[in-house]
MARVEX-43802 format. One record per residue (C-alpha): residue number from 1; x negated, y, z. Coordinates in steps of 0.5 Angstrom, whole numbers. Example, Ala and Ser with C-alpha at 12.3 -4.5 7.8 and 13.67 -1.06 7.14 Angstrom:
2
R seq     X     Y     Z
R   1   -25    -9    16
R   2   -27    -2    14
This chain:
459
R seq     X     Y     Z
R   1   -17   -57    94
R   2   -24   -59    93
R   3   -21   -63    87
R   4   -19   -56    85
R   5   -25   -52    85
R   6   -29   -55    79
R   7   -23   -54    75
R   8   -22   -46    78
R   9   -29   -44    77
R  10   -31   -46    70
R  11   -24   -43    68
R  12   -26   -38    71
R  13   -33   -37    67
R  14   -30   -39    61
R  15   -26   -33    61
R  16   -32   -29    62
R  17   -35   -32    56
R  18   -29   -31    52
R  19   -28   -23    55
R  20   -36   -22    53
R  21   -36   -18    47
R  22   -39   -21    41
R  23   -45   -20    38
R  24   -46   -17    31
R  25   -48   -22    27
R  26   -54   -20    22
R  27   -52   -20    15
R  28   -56   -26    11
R  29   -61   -25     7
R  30   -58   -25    -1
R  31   -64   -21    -4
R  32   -68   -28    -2
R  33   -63   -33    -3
R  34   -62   -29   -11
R  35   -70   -30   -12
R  36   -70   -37   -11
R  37   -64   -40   -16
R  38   -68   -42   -22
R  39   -65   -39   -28
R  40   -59   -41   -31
R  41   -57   -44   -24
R  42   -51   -42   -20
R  43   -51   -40   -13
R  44   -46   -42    -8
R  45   -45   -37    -2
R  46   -41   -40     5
R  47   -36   -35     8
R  48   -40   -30    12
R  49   -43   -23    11
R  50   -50   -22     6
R  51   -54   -16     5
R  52   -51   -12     0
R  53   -57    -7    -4
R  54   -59   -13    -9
R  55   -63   -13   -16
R  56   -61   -19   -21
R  57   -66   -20   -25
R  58   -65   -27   -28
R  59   -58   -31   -31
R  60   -55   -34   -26
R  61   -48   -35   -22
R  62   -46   -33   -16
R  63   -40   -37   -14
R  64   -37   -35    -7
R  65   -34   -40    -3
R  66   -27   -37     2
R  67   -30   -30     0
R  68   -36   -28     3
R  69   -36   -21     4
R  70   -43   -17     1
R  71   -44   -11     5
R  72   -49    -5     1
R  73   -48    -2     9
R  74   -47     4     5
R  75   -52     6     1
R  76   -54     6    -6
R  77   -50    -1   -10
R  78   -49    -7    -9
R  79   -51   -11   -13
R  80   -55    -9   -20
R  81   -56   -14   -26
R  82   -61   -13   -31
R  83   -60   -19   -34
R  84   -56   -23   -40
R  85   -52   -28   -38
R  86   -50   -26   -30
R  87   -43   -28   -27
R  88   -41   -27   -20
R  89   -35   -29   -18
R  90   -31   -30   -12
R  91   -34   -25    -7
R  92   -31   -19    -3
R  93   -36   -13    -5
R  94   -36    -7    -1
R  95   -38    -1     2
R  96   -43     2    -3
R  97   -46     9    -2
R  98   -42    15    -4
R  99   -47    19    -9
R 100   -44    20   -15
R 101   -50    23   -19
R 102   -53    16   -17
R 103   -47    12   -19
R 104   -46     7   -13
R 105   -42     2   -15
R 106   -40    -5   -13
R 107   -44    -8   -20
R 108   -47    -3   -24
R 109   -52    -6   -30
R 110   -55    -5   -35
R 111   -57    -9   -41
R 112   -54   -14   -39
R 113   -50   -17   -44
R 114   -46   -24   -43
R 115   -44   -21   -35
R 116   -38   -24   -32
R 117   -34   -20   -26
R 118   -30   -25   -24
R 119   -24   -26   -18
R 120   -27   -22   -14
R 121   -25   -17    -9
R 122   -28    -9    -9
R 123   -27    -6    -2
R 124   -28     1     0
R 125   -34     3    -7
R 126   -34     9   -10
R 127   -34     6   -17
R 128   -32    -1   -17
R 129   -36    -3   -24
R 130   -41     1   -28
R 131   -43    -3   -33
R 132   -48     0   -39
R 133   -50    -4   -45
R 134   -47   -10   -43
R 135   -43   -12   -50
R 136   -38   -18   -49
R 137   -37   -16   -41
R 138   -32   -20   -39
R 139   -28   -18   -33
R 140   -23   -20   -30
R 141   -18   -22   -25
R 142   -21   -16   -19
R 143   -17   -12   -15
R 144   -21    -6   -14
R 145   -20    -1    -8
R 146   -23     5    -8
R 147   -27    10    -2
R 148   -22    14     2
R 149   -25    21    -1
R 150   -21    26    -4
R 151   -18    24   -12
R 152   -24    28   -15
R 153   -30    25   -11
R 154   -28    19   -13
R 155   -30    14   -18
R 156   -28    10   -23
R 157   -25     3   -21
R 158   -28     0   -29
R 159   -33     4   -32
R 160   -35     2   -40
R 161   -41     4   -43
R 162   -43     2   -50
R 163   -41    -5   -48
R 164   -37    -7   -54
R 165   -33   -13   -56
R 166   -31   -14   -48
R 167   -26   -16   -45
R 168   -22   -13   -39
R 169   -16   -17   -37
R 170   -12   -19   -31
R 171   -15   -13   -26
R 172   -11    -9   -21
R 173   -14    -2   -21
R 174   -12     2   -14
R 175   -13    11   -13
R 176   -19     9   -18
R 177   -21    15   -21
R 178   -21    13   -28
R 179   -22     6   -31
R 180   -25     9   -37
R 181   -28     6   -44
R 182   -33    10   -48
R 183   -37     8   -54
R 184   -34     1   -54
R 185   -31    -2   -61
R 186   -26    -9   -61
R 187   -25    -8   -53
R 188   -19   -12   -52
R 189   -16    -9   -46
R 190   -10   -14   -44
R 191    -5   -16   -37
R 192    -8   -10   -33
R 193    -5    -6   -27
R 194    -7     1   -25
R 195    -3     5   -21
R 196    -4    12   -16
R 197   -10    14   -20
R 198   -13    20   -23
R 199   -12    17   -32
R 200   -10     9   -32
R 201   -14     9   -38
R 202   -19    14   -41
R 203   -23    12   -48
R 204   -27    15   -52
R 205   -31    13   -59
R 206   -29     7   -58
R 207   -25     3   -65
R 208   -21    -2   -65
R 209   -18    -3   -59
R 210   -13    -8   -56
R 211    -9    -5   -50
R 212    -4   -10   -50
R 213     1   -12   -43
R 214    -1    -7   -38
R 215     1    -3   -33
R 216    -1     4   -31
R 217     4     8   -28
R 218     4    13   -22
R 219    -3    16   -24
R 220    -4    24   -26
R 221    -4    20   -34
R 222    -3    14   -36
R 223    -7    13   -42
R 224   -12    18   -45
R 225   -14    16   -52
R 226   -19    20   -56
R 227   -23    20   -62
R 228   -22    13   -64
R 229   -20     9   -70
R 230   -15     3   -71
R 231   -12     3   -64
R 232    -7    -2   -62
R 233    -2     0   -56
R 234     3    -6   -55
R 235     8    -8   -49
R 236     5    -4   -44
R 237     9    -1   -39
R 238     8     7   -37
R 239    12     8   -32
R 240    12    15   -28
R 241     5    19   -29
R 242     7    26   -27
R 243     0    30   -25
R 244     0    37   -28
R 245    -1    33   -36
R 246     4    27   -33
R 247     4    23   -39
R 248     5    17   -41
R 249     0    16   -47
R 250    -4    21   -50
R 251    -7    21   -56
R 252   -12    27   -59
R 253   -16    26   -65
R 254   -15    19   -66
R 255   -13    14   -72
R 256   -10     9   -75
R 257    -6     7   -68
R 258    -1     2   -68
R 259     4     3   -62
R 260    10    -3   -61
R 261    14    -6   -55
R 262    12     0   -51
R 263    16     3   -45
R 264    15    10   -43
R 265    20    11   -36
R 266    20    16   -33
R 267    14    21   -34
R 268    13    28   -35
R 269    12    27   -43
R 270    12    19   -45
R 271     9    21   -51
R 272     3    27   -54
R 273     1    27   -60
R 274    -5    32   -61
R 275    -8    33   -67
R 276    -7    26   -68
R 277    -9    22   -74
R 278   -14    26   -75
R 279   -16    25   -82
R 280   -12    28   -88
R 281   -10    21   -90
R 282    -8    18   -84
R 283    -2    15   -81
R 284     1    12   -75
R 285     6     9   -73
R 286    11     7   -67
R 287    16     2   -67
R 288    21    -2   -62
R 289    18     3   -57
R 290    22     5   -51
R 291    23    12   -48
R 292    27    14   -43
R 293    28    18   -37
R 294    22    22   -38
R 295    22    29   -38
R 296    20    29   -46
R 297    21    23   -50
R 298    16    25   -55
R 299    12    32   -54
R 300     8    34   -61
R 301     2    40   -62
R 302     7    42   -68
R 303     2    42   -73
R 304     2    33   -72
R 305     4    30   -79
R 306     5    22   -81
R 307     8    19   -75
R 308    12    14   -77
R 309    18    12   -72
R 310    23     6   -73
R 311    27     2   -68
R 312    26     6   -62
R 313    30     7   -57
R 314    30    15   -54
R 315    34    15   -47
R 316    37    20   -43
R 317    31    24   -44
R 318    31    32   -40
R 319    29    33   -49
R 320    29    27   -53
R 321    23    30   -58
R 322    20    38   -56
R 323    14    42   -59
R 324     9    45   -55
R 325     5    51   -58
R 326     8    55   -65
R 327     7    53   -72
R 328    11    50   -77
R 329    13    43   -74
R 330    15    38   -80
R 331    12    32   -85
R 332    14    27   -79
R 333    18    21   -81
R 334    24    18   -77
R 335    27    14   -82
R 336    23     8   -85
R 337    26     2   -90
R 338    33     5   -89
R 339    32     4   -80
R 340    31     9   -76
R 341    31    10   -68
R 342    37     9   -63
R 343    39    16   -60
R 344    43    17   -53
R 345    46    23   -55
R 346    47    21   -62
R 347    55    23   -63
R 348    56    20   -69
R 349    60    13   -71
R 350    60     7   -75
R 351    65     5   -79
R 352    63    -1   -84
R 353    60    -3   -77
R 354    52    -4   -80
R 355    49    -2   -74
R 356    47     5   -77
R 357    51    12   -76
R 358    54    14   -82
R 359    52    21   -81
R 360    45    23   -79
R 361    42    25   -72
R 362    39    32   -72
R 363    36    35   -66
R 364    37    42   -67
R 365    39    45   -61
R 366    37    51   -59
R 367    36    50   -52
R 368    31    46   -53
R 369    28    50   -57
R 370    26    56   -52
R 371    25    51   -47
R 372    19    49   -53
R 373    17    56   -53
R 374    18    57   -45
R 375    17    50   -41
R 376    20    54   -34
R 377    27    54   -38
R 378    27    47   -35
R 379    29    49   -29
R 380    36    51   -33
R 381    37    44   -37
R 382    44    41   -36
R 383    46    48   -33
R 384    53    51   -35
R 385    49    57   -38
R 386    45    52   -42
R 387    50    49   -45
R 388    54    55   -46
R 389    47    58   -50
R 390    48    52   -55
R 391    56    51   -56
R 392    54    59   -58
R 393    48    57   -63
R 394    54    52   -66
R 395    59    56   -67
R 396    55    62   -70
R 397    51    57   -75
R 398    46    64   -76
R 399    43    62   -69
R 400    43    55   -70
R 401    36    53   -71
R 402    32    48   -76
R 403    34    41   -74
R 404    26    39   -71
R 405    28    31   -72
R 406    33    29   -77
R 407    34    21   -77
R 408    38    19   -83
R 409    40    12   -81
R 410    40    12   -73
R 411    41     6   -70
R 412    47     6   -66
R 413    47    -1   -61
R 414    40    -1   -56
R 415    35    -5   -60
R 416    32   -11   -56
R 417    26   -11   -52
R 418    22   -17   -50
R 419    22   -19   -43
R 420    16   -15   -39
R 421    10   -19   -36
R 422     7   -15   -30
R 423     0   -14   -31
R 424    -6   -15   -26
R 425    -6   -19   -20
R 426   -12   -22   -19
R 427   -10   -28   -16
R 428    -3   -32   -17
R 429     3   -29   -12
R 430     5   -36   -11
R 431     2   -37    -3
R 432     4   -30    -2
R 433    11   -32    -4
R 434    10   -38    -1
R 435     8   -36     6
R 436    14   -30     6
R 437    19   -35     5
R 438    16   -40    11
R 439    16   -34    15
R 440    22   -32    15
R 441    25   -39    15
R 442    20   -39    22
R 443    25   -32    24
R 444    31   -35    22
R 445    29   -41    26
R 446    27   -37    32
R 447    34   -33    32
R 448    38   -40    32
R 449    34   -42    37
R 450    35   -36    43
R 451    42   -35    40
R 452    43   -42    43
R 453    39   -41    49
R 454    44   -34    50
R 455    50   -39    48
R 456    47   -43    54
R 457    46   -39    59
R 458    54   -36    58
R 459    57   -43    58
């Protein structure tokens, strides 16, 4: 018995120690750390918690090694750059103030050209980046959270501000407000994913933008584009985006955009075109784009000219192609060099089997037209009565209205699409899938195991 006792009693403080609770670490010091990395150095940080709320004044690296976290604790951002040739790469960064007029963010800079954001990881901030007057910014391979606050009080996961020539590519962006561009030409915008937030893609005044991979989808909007020039929009997914707009892609005022291999599934309306080109002698064109399941395929302000559609595949939209508002709707193109789109409920046939209907697709139904004048009608579409109303307009040719799209050479097979490269991510999926695979490989040993215990205990 006396041997026991040793054994007894130090069990017995041992789980006192471990019962005790753990005392709260005090975040280190990165303010102090930062000030004394010379120039053009890189600063390695040790897992563990630092000290939000710090200034960078000089070219440096801050490199996080099995993710540190830096806590602004609440108040204010957490790290201000104000100097070119910054990166900060590997961190988790977290819990910014929620002043909007302040802008709190997880990196908010100014003048700081050459910034890098990179492979890190943004928790509970209000803006995730605000960079200002930081041209060839490159950020890349984040996963942005956001505040839990009401979609309006929120900030905008990656914010741009006269920061031309950057690169934003491989982000997950998630119930941001926005991730928005503003007065920034030649940004490309590349592999992203942005979903559950108010616009997935909001730019303004910014020319010549690539945005190329994307997927935005289930926000208010996917992307917004606005008063900007030479845009090229390609192999991005828009996928249900159904706030009171729902677009997919809006456009308003802009020009010389260039849209190819793009989906739009699912969406109020895939496509809006608002005054858009602008310019007297502008055009635009969309080709081998899909749009399907939305609510309108392509919506247009009626007054819309010199858009260009070839090779597009419209499918089993509620209306392939509607008008918002009145005015005379023409000098659109659906024809070009002899091709022009697939149609879903094109009647016709194709008897020297070239690939192209032998009549046109003409998009004349008068039902669409007073859903065009009265979204409400909606409600209606597919109904017996709408039916009805447009066998009526087809038998009685005085009511039938003028064809809104006449393609004179529909195509009658689906076009091909390229294969869709998911955007985002932050960092490879493979360890998830990797450990999924041990875990349930671990489940299926464990039921073997106790089903041959259970066949045990029978016997």
């Amino acid at each position: 018995m006396a041997h026991i006792l040793p054994t007894l009693l130090a069990a017995i403080v041992l789980g006192a120690i471990l019962a005790a609770p753990a005392t709260a670490q005090q975040p280190q010091d990165l303010q102090a750390l930062i000030d004394s990395t010379e120039p053009g150095a890189t600063l390695e940080l040790a897992r563990g918690t630092y000290a939000g709320g710090v200034t960078i004044e000089r070219p440096i690296t801050i490199k996080g090694v099995d993710w540190p976290i830096v806590d602004a604790g609440g108040n204010g951002s957490v790290f201000t750059v104000t100097s070119p040739d910054v990166t900060i790469e590997g961190l988790v960064i977290t819990n910014t103030g929620i002043s909007l007029d302040r802008e709190n963010a997880g990196v908010s800079s100014d003048a700081s050209p050459g910034l890098t954001i990179r492979g890190n990881r943004f928790e509970d901030v209000l803006f995730g980046m605000f960079l200002r007057t930081s041209p060839g910014a490159q950020v890349i391979d984040n996963i942005v959270g956001a505040k839990a606050l009401e979609p309006g009080r929120r900030g905008d996961g990656i914010r741009l501000w006269e920061s031309p020539d950057s690169l934003v590519q491989g982000n997950t962006v998630i119930a941001g407000r926005d991730t928005v561009l503003w007065f920034s030409n030649g940004v490309r915008v590349l592999d992203n994913h942005v979903a559950e937030g108010r616009y997935g893609l909001h730019f303004m005044y910014s020319d010549g933008v690539v945005v190329e991979r994307n997927r935005l989808e289930r926000n208010s909007v996917g992307m917004f584009l606005m008063y900007s020039k030479d845009l090229v929009l390609r192999d991005n997914v828009l996928a249900e985006n159904n706030g009171p707009s729902g677009y997919g892609a809006g456009l308003k005022d802009v020009d010389g955009v260039v849209a190819t291999g793009n989906r739009f599934i699912g969406n109020r309306a895939g496509l809006y075109l608002d005054n858009s080109p602008w310019s007297y002698d502008g055009h635009q064109t969309f080709e081998n784009n899909l749009f399907a399941y939305n609510d309108v395929g392509v919506l247009f302000q009626p007054s819309v000219k010199r858009n260009h559609f070839t090779g597009n595949a419209f499918v089993d939209n509620g209306e392939q192609v509607g008008i918002t508002g009145t005015g005379q709707f023409t000098g659109n193109t659906w024809t070009t060099a002899g091709v022009g789109n697939y149609w879903s409920d094109f009647a016709g046939y194709d008897s020297n089997g070239d690939g192209i209907g032998d009549v046109p697709y003409l998009l004349d139904d008068l039902y669409s037209e007073l859903t065009d004048d009265h979204p409400a009608l909606q409600f209606f579409a597919e109904t017996p009565a709408a039916r009805a109303v447009d066998l009526a307009a087809r038998m009685f040719p005085v009511f039938r209205p003028r064809p809104k799209v006449e393609d004179t050479a529909p195509l009658v097979r689906m076009p091909a699409f390229p294969a869709v490269v998911p955007g985002g991510g932050g960092r490879s999926p493979l360890p998830t899938v990797a450990t999924s695979l041990l875990l349930i490989a671990a489940a299926a040993a464990l039921l073997f195991t106790t089903r041959g215990r259970r066949r045990e205990v029978s016997l």
